[in-house]
C-alpha positions in Angstrom: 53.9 -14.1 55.9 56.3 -14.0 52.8 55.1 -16.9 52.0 51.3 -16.1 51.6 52.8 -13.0 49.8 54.8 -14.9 47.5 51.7 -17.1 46.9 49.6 -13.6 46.1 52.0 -12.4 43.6 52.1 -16.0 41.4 48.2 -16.2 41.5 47.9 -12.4 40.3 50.3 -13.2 37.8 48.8 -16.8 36.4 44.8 -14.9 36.5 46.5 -11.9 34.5 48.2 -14.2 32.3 44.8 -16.2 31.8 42.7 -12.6 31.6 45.6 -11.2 28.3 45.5 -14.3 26.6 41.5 -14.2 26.9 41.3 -11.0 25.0 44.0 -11.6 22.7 42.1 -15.1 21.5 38.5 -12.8 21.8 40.3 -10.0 19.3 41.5 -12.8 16.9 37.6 -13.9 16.7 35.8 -10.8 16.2 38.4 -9.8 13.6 38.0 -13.2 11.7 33.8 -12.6 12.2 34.4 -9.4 11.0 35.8 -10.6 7.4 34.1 -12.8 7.2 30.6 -11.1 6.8 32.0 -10.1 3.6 29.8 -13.1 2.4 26.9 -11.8 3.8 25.0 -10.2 0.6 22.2 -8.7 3.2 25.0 -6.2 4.8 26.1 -5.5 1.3 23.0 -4.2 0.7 22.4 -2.6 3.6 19.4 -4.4 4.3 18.9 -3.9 8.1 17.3 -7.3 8.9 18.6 -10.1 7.6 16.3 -12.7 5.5 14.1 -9.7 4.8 14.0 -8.3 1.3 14.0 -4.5 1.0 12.9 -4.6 -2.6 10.2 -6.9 -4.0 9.2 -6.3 -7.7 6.8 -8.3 -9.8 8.8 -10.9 -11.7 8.0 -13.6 -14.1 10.2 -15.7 -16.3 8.3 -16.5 -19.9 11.0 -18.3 -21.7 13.8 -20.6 -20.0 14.5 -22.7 -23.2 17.8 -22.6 -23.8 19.8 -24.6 -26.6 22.9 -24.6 -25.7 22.8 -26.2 -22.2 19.6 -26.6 -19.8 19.3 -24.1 -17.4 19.2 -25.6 -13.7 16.0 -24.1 -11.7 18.7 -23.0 -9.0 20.8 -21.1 -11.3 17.7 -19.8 -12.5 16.7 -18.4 -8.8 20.7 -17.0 -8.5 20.2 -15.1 -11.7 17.1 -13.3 -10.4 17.7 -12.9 -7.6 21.4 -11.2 -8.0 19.7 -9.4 -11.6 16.5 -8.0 -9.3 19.7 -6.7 -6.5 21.8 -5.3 -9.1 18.3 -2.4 -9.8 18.0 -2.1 -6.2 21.7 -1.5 -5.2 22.0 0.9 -8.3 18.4 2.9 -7.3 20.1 3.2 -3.6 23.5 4.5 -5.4 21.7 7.0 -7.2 19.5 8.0 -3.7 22.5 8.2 -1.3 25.3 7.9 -3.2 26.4 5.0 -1.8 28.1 3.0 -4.4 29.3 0.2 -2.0 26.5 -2.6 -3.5 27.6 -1.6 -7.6 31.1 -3.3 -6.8 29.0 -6.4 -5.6 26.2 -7.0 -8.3 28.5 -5.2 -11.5 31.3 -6.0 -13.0 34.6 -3.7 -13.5 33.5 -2.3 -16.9 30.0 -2.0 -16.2 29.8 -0.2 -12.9 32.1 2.5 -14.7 29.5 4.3 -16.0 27.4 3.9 -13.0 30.2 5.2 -10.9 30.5 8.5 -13.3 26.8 9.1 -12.8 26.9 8.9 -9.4 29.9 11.4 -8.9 28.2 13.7 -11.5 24.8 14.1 -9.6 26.9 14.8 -6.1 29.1 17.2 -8.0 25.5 19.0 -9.1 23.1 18.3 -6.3 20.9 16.3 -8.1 19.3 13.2 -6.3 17.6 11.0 -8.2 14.8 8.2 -6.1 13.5 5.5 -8.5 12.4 2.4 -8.4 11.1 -0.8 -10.6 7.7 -2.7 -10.5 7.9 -5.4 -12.2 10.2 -7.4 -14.6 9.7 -10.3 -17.3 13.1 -12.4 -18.1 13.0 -14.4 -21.3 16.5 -16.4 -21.5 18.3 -15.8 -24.6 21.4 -17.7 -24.4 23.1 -19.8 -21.3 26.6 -20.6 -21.8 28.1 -24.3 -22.2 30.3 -23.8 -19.1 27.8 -22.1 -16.8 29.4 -18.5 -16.9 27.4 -16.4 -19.1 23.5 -15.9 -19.6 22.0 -13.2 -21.8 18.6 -12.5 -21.5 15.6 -10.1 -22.3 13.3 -7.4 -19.5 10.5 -6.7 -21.1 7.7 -4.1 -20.5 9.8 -3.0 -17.3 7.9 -0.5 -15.1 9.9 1.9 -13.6 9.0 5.5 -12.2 11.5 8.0 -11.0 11.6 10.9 -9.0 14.4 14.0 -10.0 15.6 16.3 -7.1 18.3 19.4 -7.1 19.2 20.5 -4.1 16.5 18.7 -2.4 13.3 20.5 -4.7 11.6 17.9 -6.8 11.8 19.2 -10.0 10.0 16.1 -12.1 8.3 12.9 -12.0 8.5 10.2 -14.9 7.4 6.9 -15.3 8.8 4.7 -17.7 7.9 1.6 -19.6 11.2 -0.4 -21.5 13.1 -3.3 -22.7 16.5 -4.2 -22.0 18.6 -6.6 -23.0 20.9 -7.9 -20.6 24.3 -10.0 -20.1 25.7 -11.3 -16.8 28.9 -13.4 -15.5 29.7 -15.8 -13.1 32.4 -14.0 -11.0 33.0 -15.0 -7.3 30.0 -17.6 -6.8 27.6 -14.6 -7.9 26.5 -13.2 -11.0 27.2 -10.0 -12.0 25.8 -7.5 -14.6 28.5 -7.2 -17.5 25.9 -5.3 -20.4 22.4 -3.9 -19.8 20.7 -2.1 -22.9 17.8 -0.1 -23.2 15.6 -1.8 -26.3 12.4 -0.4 -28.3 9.6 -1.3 -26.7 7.7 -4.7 -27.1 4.0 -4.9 -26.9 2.5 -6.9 -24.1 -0.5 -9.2 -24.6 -4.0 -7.8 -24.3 -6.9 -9.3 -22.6 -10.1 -8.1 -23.4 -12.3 -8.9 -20.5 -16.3 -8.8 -20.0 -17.2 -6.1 -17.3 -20.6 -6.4 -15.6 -20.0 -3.6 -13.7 -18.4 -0.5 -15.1 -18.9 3.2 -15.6 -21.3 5.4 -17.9 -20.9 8.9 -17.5 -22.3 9.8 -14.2 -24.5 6.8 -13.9 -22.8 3.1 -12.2 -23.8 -0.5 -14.2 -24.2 -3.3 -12.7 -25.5 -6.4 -14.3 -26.9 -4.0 -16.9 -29.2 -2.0 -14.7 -28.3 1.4 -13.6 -27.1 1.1 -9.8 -27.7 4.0 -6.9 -25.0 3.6 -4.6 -27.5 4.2 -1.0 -24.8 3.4 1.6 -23.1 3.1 4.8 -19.7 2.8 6.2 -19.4 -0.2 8.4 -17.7 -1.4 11.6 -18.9 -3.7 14.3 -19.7 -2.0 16.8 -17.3 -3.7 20.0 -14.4 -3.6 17.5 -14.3 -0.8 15.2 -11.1 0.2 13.4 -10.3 -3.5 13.9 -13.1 -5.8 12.3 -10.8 -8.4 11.2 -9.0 -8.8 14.7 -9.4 -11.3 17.3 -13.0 -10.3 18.3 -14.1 -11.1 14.9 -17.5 -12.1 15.4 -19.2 -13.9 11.7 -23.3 -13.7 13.8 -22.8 -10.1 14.9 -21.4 -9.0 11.0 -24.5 -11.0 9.7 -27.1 -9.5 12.1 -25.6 -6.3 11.4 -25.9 -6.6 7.6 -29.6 -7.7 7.8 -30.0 -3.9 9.6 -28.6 -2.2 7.5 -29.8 -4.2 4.3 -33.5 -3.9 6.3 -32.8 -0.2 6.5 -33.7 0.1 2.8 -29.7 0.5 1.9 -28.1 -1.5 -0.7 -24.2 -1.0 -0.1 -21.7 -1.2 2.7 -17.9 0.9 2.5 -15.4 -1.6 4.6 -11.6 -1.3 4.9 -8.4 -3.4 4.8 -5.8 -2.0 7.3 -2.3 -2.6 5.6 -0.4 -3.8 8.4 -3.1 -5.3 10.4 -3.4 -7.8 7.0 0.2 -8.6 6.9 1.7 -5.9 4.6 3.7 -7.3 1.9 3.1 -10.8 3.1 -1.2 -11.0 2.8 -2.0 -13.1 6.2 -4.5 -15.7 4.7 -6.5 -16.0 8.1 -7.5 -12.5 7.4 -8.3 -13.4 3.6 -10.6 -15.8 4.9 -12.4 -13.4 7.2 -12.6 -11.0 4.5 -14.4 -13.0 2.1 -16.5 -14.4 4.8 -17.8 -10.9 5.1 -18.3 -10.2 1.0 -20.0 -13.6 1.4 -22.6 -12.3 4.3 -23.1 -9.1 2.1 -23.8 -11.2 -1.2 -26.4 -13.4 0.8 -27.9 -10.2 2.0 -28.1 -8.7 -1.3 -25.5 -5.7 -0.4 -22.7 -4.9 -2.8 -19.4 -3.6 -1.0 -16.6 -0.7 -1.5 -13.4 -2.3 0.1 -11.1 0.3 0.7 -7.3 -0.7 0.8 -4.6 0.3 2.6 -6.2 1.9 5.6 -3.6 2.8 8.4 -1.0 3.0 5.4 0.8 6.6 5.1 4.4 5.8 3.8 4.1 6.4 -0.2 7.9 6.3 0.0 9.1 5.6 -3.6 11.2 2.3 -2.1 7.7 1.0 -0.6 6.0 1.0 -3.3 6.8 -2.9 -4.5 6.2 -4.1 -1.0 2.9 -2.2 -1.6 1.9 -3.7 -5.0 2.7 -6.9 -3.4 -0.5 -6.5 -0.5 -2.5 -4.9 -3.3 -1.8 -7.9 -6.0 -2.7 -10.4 -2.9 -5.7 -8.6 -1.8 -7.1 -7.8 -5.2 -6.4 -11.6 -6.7 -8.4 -13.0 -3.9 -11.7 -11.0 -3.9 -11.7 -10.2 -7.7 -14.2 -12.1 -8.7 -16.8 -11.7 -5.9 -20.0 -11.2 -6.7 -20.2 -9.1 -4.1 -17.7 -6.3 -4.8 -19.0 -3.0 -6.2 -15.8 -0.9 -6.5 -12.2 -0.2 -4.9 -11.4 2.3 -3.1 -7.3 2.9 -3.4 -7.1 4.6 -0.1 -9.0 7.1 2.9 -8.7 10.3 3.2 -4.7 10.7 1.3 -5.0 14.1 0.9 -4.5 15.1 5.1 -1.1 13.3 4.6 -0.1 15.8 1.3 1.8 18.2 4.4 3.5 15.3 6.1 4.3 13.3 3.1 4.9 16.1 0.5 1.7 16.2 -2.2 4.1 15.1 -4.9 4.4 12.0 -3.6 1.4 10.7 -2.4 -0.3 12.1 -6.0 2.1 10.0 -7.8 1.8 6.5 -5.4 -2.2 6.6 -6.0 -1.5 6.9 -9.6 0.8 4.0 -9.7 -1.3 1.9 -7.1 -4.3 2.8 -9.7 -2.8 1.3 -12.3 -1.8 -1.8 -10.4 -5.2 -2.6 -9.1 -7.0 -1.7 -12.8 -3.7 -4.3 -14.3 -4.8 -6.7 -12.1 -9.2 -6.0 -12.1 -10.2 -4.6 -15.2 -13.7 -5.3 -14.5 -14.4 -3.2 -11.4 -14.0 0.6 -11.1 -12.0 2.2 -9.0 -12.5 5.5 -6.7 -10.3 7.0 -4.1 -12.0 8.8 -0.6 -10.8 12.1 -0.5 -11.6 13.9 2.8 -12.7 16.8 1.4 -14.8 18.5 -1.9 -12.2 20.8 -2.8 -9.6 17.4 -3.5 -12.1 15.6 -5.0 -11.2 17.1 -8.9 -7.7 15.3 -8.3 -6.9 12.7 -11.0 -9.9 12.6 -11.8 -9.5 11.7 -15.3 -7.3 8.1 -13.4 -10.7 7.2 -11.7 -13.7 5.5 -12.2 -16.1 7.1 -9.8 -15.5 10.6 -7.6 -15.6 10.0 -3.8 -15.6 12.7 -1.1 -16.6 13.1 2.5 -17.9 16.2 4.0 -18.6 17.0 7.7 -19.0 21.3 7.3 -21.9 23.1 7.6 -24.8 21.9 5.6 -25.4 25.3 4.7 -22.3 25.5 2.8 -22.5 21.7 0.9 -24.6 23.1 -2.2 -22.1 25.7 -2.8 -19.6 23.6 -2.6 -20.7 21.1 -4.6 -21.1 23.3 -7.4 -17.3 23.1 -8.5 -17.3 19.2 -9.1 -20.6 19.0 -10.3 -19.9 19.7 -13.8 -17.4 16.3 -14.0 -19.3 13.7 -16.0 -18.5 10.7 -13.6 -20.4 9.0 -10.8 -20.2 11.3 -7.7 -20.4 9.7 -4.3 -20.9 11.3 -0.9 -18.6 8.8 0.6 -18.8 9.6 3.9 -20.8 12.2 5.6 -23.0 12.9 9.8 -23.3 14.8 12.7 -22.3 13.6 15.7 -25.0 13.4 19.1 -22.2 14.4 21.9 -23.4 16.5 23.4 -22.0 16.5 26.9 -19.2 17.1 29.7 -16.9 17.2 26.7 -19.1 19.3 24.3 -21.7 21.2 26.1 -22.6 23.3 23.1 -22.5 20.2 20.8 -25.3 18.6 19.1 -28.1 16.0 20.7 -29.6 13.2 19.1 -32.7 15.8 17.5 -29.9 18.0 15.8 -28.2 14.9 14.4 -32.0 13.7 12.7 -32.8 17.2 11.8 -29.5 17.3 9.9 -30.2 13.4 8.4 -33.3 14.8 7.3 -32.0 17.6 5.4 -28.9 16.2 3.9 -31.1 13.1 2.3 -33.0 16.1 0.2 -30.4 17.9 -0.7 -28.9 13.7 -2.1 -32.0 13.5 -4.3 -32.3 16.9 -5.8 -28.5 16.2 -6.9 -29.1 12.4 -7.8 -25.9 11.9 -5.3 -24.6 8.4 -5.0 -24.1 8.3 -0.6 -22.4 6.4 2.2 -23.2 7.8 5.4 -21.5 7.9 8.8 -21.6 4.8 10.3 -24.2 2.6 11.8 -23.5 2.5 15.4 -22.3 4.7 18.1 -19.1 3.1 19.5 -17.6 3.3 23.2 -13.8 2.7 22.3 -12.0 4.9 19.6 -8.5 3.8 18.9 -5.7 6.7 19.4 -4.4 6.2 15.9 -7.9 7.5 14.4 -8.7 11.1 15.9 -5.5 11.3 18.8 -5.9 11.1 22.4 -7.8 14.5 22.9 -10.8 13.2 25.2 -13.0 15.9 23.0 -12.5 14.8 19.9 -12.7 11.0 20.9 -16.1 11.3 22.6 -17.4 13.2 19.1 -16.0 10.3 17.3 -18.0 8.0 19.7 -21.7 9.7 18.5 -21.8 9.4 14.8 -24.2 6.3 14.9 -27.6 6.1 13.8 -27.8 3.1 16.9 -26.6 4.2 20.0 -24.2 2.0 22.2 -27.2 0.2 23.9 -28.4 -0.9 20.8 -31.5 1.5 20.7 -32.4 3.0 17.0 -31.6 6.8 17.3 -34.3 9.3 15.9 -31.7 9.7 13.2 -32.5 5.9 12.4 -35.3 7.6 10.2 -33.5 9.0 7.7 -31.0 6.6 7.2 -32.7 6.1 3.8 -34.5 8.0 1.6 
């Protein structure tokens, strides 16, 4: 029995023995782990997933002779990449006023100042939320030994956002040179000067528009153009044309209806994360321009509105956003096809959630982007209601709106825009036929023609470009578009002028005037 004891007591000690030198060698490994991610530039930045950028601005290089010594293309992708970092990490100093990334992307002398500015807004509650949109780099001078480059920024975009004590008190947007120097220190390269120059002009290019805008009257082709429209989903897959049921037949057959219908222009949208985001999926590309390609064989001109589903605005989105927007725009620009764009649906209902400020100033930026990178077509935004539709309206081409009140109240409403000297559209407009268990009160499919009727007078006495509300009745609403109260999804389901059997509704009538 001592024995067996005995033999207990060394085991327990030899397993114990095995168990403490197991955690001590565990300890030494996470600790060495732990320095070592002192390398890793993405934790320095505070990017949450690794490999993933969390600031992509425009950026071209249009000079990389350099006399003294060639430049190598990899030194050449260090430089911009550690130039474009040193913006970001000094735009999230100045946000959270974290200076941990300056000590990484500046050197000793230069992050100085930064370091002063920083301590001087926390000292005063000011916050300050900017960011950059777009840089060209022209080398200047790359050093014999591979240390120093100096180089030019021109015509950088920046817009910033001031705050104190969390109030916005102003908005700027900024256009500027700089002239910049930067060391090799550690394997990266490091700001050592950066100085704000006069500013350069950029190149223009005068371009030929066939369609464009004169006072309230659209051009296309030189022939005045009446926008007689409809918004447009598939009716098995609505909110999600683009998806896996994408079905080319159906979209054609559809467009023949509606082109057969005595209408001459579709609205269709471009969900934002559905298309990829800031990487532009190029299956969905292709199913896009299959569709502008139905609607040019059909003789039907399109309004593709971007960013649908979108509702961030966040100042340190927006060059992920002019990313989608450059892909997008690039690739449909020139289709015979488009009409117009339309920046985004309905913004206004996220001015509460997302603070007015901000969501004003992103569609003023994103309207500039798309007009830098289409000067040809104009541009529109579809605001959800009459009473927003005066807003920048001296940025846009043509004045959208939607209205789903009373009819009785349109005329009076209208009177407050009317006096604006630009194309007006009635972007989106209907009744709904649901009347039913959910709605007993609602309307039926007589009420929704009666109101049809009426609302195509009241478009011609006020010459009113339209695009009604939609083409077919549908028997799935996602919960993203109205929420998940069974009411308000079975009105969404009866807007359509075809119900879900495929029968022409007595509002099929008046589609058309």
């Amino acid at each position: 029995m001592k024995k067996q004891n005995k033999m207990i007591y060394r085991s327990f000690i030899i397993i114990s023995f095995i168990i403490i030198n197991g955690l001590i060698l565990f300890g030494i490994s996470q600790t060495l782990s732990f320095l070592n991610t002192g390398a890793d530039r993405s934790m320095m930045l505070h990017i949450g997933v690794k490999n993933k950028q969390a600031y992509i601005p425009k950026v071209n290089w249009k000079d990389t002779i350099n006399p003294a010594r060639p430049i190598e293309k990899q030194t050449m992708g260090d430089i911009q990449k550690d130039y474009i970092n040193s913006w970001y990490v000094r735009n999230v100093g100045y946000t959270t006023y974290d200076s941990l990334g300056i000590f990484d992307f500046y050197t000793e002398s230069a992050r100085e100042n930064l370091i002063k500015s920083i301590e001087f807004n926390i000292e005063n509650k000011v916050k300050v939320v900017s960011t950059t949109l777009n840089h060209n780099l022209a080398l200047d001078f790359y050093s014999a030994d591979g240390q120093l480059v100096v180089f030019e920024d021109q015509n950088v975009t920046s817009y910033t956002q001031f705050f104190k004590e969390n109030e916005l008190q102003f908005a700027t947007k900024d256009i500027s040179d700089y002239k910049i120097a930067m060391l090799l220190e550690d394997g990266f390269w490091r700001v050592r000067h950066i100085v704000k120059k006069p500013l350069s002009q950029p190149d223009t290019i005068l371009q030929k528009k066939s369609t464009y805008v004169k006072g309230k009257k659209i051009i296309v082709d030189s022939s005045t153009y009446q926008i007689k429209g409809i918004n447009y989903y598939p009716q098995k897959n609505p909110w999600n044309m683009f998806g896996d049921d994408f079905e080319i037949a159906t979209i054609r057959k559809d467009l023949e209806i509606i082109k057969n219908a005595g209408l001459n222009t579709i609205r269709i949208f471009v969900p934002y994360e559905e298309f990829g985001k800031e990487y532009v999926k190029a299956e969905k590309l292709k199913k896009l321009k299959q569709v502008l390609d139905l609607a040019e064989d059909t003789k039907l001109k399109a309004v593709v509105t971007l960013f649908d589903f979108y509702g961030n605005y966040a100042i340190d989105d927006w060059t992920f956003t002019h990313r989608h927007a450059e892909q997008i725009v690039n690739a449909i620009k020139d289709h015979k096809a488009l009409l117009a764009w339309d920046i985004k649906n309905e913004p206004n209902l996220d001015f509460e959630s997302r603070r007015k400020e901000t969501v004003l100033a992103w569609l003023t930026e994103m309207t500039h982007q798309v007009r830098s990178l289409d000067s040809i077509h104009p541009i529109t935004i579809g605001w959800s209601s009459i009473e927003s539709a005066s807003l920048l309206s001296d940025k846009l081409d043509i004045i959208s709106f939607h209205y789903y009140r009373d009819l009785e109240n349109f005329s009076e409403s209208f009177n407050t825009i009317s006096s604006i000297n630009k194309p007006l559209v009635l972007q989106e407009f209907g009744l709904s036929s649901n009347k039913g268990l959910w709605a007993p009160f609602g309307n039926s499919e007589k009420d929704q023609a009666s109101y049809h009727e009426k609302f195509q007078k009241i478009i011609q006495k006020n010459e009113l470009h339209y695009m009604s509300w939609t083409l077919y009745d549908f028997d799935n609403i996602p919960t993203e578009v109205v929420g998940r109260l069974p009411w308000r999804k079975n009105a969404q389901k009866h807007f359509g002028f075809i119900d879900s059997e495929g029968n022409k509704k007595d509002a099929f009538q008046f589609i058309s005037y």
